[in-house]
ZAMARGU-4260 file (C-alpha; in steps of 0.2 Angstrom, whole numbers, plus 5000, padded with zeros to 4 digits):
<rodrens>
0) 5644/5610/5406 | 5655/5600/5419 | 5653/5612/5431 | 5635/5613/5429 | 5633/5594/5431
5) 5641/5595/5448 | 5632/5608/5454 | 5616/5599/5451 | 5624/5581/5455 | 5628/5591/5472
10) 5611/5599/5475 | 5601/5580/5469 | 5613/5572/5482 | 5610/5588/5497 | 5590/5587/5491
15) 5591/5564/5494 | 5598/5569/5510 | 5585/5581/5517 | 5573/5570/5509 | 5579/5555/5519
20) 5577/5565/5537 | 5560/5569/5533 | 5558/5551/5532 | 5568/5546/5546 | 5556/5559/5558
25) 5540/5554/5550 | 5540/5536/5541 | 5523/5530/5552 | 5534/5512/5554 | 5554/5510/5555
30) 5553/5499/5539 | 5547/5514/5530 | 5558/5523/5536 | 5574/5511/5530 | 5567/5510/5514
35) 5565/5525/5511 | 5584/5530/5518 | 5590/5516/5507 | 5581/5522/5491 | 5583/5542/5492
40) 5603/5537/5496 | 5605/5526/5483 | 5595/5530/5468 | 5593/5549/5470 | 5590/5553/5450
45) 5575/5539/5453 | 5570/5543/5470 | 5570/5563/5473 | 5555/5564/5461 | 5545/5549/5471
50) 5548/5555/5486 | 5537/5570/5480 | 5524/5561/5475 | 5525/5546/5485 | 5533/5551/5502
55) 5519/5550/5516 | 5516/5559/5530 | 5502/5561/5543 | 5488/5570/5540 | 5491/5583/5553
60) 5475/5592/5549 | 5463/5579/5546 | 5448/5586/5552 | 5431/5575/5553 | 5413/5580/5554
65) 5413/5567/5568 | 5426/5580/5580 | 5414/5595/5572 | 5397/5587/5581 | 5394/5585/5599
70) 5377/5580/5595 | 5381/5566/5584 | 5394/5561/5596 | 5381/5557/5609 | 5369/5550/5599
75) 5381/5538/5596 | 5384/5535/5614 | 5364/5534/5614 | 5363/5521/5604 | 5379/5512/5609
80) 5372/5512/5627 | 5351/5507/5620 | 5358/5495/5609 | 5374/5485/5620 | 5373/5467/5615
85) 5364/5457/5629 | 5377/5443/5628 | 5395/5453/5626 | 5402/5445/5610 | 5415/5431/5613
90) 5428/5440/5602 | 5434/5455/5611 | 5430/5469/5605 | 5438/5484/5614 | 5455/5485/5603
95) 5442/5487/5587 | 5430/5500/5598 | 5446/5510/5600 | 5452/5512/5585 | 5438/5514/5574
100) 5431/5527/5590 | 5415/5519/5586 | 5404/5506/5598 | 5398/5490/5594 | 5381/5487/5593
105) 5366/5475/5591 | 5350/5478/5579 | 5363/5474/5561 | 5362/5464/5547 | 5373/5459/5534
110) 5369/5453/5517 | 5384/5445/5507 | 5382/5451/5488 | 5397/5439/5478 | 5404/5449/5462
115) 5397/5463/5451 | 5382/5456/5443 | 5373/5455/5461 | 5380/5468/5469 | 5378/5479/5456
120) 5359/5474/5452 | 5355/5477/5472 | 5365/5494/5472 | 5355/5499/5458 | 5341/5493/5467
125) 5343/5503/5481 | 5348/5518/5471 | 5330/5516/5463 | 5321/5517/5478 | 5331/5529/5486
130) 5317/5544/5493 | 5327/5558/5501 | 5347/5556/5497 | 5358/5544/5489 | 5377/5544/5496
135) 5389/5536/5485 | 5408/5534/5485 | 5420/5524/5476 | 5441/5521/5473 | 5436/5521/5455
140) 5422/5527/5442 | 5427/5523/5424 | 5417/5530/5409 | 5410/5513/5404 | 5397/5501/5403
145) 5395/5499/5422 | 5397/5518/5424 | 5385/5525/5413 | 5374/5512/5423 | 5377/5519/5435
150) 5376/5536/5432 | 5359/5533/5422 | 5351/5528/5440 | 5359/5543/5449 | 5351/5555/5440
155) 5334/5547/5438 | 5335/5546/5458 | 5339/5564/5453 | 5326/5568/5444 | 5315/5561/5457
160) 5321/5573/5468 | 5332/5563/5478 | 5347/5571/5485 | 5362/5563/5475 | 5381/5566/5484
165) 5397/5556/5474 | 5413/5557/5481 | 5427/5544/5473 | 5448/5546/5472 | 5457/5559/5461
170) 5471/5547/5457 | 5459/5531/5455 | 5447/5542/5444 | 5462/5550/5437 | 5456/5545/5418
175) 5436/5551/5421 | 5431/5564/5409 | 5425/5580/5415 | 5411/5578/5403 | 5405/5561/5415
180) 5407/5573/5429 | 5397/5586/5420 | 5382/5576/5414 | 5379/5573/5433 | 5380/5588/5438
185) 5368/5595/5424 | 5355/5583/5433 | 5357/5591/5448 | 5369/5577/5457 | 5381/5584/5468
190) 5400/5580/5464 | 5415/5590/5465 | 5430/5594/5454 | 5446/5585/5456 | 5453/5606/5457
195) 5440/5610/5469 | 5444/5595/5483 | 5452/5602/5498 | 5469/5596/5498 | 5486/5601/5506
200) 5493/5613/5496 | 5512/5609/5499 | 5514/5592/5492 | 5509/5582/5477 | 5497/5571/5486
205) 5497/5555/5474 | 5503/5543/5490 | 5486/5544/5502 | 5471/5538/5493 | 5454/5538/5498
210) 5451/5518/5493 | 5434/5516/5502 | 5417/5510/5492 | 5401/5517/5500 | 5384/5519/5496
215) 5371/5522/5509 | 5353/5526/5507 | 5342/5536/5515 | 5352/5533/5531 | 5345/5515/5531
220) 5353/5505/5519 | 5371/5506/5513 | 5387/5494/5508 | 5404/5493/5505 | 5418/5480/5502
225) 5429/5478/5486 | 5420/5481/5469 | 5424/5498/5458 | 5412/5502/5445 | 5420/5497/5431
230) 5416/5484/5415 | 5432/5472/5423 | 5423/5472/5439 | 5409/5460/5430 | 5421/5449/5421
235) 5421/5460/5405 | 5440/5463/5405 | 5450/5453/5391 | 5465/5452/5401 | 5457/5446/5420
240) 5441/5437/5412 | 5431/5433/5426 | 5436/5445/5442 | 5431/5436/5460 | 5424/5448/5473
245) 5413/5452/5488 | 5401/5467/5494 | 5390/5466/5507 | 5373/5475/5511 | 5369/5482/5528
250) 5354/5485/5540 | 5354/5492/5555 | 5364/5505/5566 | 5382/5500/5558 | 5372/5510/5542
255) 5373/5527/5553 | 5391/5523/5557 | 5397/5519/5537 | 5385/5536/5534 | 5397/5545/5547
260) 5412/5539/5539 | 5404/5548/5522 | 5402/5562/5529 | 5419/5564/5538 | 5425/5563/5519
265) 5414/5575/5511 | 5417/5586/5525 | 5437/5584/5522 | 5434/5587/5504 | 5421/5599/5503
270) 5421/5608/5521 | 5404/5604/5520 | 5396/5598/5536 | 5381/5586/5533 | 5378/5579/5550
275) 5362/5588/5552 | 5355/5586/5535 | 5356/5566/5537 | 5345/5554/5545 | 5353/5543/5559
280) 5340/5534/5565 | 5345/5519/5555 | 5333/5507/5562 | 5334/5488/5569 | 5334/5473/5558
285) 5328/5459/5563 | 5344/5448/5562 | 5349/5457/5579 | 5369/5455/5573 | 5382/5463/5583
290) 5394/5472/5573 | 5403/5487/5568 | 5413/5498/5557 | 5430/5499/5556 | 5436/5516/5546
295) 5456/5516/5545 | 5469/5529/5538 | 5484/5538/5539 | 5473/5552/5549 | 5472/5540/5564
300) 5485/5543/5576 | 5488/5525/5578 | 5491/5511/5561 | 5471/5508/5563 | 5475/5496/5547
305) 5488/5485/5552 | 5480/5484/5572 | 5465/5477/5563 | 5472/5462/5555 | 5483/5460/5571
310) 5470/5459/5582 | 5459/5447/5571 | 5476/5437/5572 | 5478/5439/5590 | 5460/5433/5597
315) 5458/5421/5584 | 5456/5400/5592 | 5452/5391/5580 | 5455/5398/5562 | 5458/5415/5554
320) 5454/5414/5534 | 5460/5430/5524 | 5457/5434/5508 | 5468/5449/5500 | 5472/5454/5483
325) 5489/5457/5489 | 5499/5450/5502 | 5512/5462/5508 | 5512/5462/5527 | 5520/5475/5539
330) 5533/5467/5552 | 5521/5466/5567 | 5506/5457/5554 | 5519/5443/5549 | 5523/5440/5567
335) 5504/5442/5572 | 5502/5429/5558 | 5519/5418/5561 | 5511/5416/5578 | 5493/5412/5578
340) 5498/5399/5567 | 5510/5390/5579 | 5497/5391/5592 | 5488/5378/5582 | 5477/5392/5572
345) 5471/5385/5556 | 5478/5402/5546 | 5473/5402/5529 | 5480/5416/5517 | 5470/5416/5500
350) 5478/5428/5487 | 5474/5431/5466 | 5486/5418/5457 | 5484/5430/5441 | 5495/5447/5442
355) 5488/5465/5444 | 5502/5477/5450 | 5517/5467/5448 | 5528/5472/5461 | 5516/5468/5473
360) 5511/5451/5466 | 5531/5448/5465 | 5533/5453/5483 | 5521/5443/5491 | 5532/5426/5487
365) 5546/5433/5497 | 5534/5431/5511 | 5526/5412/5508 | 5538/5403/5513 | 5540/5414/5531
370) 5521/5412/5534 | 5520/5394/5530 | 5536/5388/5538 | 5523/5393/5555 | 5513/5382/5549
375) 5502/5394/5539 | 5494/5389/5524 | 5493/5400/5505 | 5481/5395/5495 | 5480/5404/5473
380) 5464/5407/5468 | 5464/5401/5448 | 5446/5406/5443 | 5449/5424/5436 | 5456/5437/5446
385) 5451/5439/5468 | 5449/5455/5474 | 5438/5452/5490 | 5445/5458/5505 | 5438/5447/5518
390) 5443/5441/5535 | 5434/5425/5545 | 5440/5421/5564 | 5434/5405/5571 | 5414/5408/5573
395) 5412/5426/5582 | 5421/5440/5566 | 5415/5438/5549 | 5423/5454/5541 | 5421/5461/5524
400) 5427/5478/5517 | 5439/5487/5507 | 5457/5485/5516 | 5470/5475/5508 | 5482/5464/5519
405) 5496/5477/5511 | 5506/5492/5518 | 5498/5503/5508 | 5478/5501/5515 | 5491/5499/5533
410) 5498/5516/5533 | 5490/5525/5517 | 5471/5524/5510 | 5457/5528/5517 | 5450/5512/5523
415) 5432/5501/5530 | 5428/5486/5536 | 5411/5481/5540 | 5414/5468/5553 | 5399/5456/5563
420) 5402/5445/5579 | 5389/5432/5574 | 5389/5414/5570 | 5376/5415/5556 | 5389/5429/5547
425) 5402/5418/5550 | 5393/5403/5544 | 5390/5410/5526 | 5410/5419/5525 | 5415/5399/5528
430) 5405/5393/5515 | 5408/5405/5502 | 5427/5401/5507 | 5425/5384/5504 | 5418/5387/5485
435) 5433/5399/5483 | 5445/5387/5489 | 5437/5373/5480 | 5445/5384/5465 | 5462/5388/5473
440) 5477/5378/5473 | 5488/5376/5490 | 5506/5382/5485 | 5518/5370/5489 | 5533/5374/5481
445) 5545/5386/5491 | 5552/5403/5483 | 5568/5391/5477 | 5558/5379/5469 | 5549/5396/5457
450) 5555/5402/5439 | 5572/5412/5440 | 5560/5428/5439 | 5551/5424/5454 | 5567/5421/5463
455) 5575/5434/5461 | 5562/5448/5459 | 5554/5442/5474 | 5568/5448/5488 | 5570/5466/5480
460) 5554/5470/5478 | 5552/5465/5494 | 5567/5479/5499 | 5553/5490/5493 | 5539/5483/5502
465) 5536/5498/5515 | 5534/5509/5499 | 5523/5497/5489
</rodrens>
């Protein structure tokens, strides 16, 4: 038995150690890297098996509908070239053209829906008047209320004969019945098996996540931003009561390039290519916004998440305002952050004050202090929990989408952001700010100054942030 042990204390310890190269070569940040070093050397009976499940590496075979079509390639160009803003926006936009490989364009509009009662009613909506297809994708699907909602007006679009594709998250939809799978399919709605999905075959695959929330509608219509479908996601949960979030509603061509997106995923899941089965002549609205999509993930060759938030932070004047569920910045973030706010920015950083993960929550206090010793401010939302994930700078980017101000939407999921360089956008993020932080407290009290727990949970969980 002795000898046995050591044979396997040996080959846990040899295992931590190969584990902890492949980290060292391909950890997308340093700090990944350390942490993982640290955790795989110290706490191998704990951190072999995590590493399987959670150790992350590039994509190296992520292969988008948008590489597969020239054609849709320069349409795009088409448009971006029919449809250049006649004034160039006063926020640059190059850094944000590059990485999401899309152009900005005039000719959008952007509707704000606030929580799930009216974004929900004007999905449903939509879904309703839907006449040729109906894309739909979501982190999470539960078998509720709101789910069998909605899967009541997917197959009555259905059974009208609309074309009805649903993509959504292994791992979020992990507790989906196949039976609300099969219900769906029995109505002619196309949705895949979690065992059918194309995935790498090598790796457990828990730790990339495909967190974006799409629907788009006849190629003309579509949204995204932070709601799930899910009974909590109206304020029927008896643990987070009411639950604070945002969605919007777009027009125009940033449709065609949310509808690209969708089909980039559904081609990765399915192999299916639907780029000449879609309509992407998305129309004008009359708005006449500038804007764009900003898809991020760990397919990009560069940390498309974290350059987002650091070039919001980077161009900003007069004031960036951020709302995040969860405040976990990389080390480049923080110092974009740390530095617009000693340049005079009024930066504002509005974050849940009730707990969902609690590591997360717990780590986010080891970072106030930092922040607001720059002159930064943190403001607790108290009126339920806030899930929006929304980004205002000065009065030319009002930005509303799926990504967290976390590691994990940095370096990990699959993210969007709808983003418009226009006052009137801008004008109704501040206000609905405003009523968020009417209902928000500023934190005062440095991370000392917490309960014991706070203290001391805050700094290791924060050893773990990279991982989080």
């Amino acid at each position: 038995m002795g000898t046995f042990l050591a044979i396997f204390l040996v080959i846990l310890e040899l295992t931590a150690l190969v584990m902890a190269w492949r980290a060292v070569q391909h950890s997308r940040t340093p700090q990944g890297a350390v942490g993982w070093v640290v955790f795989l050397i110290a706490a191998p009976y704990i951190s072999v098996p995590a590493y399987l499940f959670l150790g992350h590496h590039k994509f190296q075979h992520y292969v988008t509908g948008r590489r597969d079509s020239e054609d849709v390639i320069e349409r795009i160009q088409e448009v971006k070239e029919a449809l250049k803003p006649d004034v160039p926006p006063e926020f640059p936009t190059k850094a944000l053209e590059a990485i999401s490989d899309l152009p900005v364009t005039r000719g959008n509009a952007m509707e704000l829906l606030i929580d799930g009662e009216e974004t929900f009613d004007t999905i449903f909506a939509a879904i309703d008047g839907a006449q040729h297809y109906v894309l739909l994708q979501f982190y999470i699907i539960h078998d509720d209320g709101l789910g069998r909602r909605l899967q009541n007006h997917l197959i009555a679009a259905a059974d009208r004969g609309v074309v009805v594709r649903v993509l959504y998250d292994p791992i979020g939809c992990v507790k989906m019945p196949h039976s609300y799978r099969q219900t769906l399919r029995d109505a002619g709605v196309q949705i895949v098996e979690p065992s059918q999905m194309r995935v790498p075959k090598n790796r457990f695959q828990l730790n990339f996540r495909n967190h974006r929330k799409t629907v788009v509608i006849d190629g003309t219509t579509a949204f995204t931003g932070g709601l799930n479908v899910g009974d909590e996601y109206l304020g029927l949960s008896p643990y987070f009561g009411k639950w604070r979030d945002t969605h919007v509603q777009l027009k125009g061509p940033v449709v065609s390039q949310l509808q690209l997106i969708f089909a980039e995923d559904w081609h990765w899941t399915t192999e299916e290519n639907l780029l000449t089965v879609l309509n992407w002549k998305s129309g004008r609205a009359e708005e006449d916004m500038s804007g764009l999509v900003v898809p991020t993930g760990p397919g990009d060759k560069l940390e498309t998440g974290a350059m987002f938030f650091f070039s919001a932070l980077a161009n900003a004047k007069d004031r960036v305002w951020i709302a995040s569920p969860y405040f976990v910045p990389d080390v480049h973030v923080l110092t974009a952050i740390k530095h617009a706010a000693l340049n005079g920015v009024d930066v504002r950083i509005l974050v849940p004050d009730n707990i969902d993960h609690k590591m997360v929550w717990l780590a986010a206090f080891a970072y106030f202090d930092e922040v607001r010793e720059a002159g930064a401010t943190i403001w607790r939302y108290t009126d339920g929990f806030m899930h929006q994930k929304v980004v205002l700078v000065d009065d030319t980017l009002a930005a509303v989408g799926t990504t967290n101000m976390d590691n994990r939407s940095f370096i990990l999921n699959f993210e969007t952001m709808a983003v418009m360089f226009d006052a009137r956008a801008a004008n109704d993020l501040e206000d609905m700010f405003k009523t968020d932080f009417a209902k928000s407290f500023l934190l005062e009290k440095t991370l000392n100054e917490q309960p014991l727990r706070i203290q001391i949970g805050a700094p290791i969980t924060r050893l773990f942030s990279p991982l989080l």
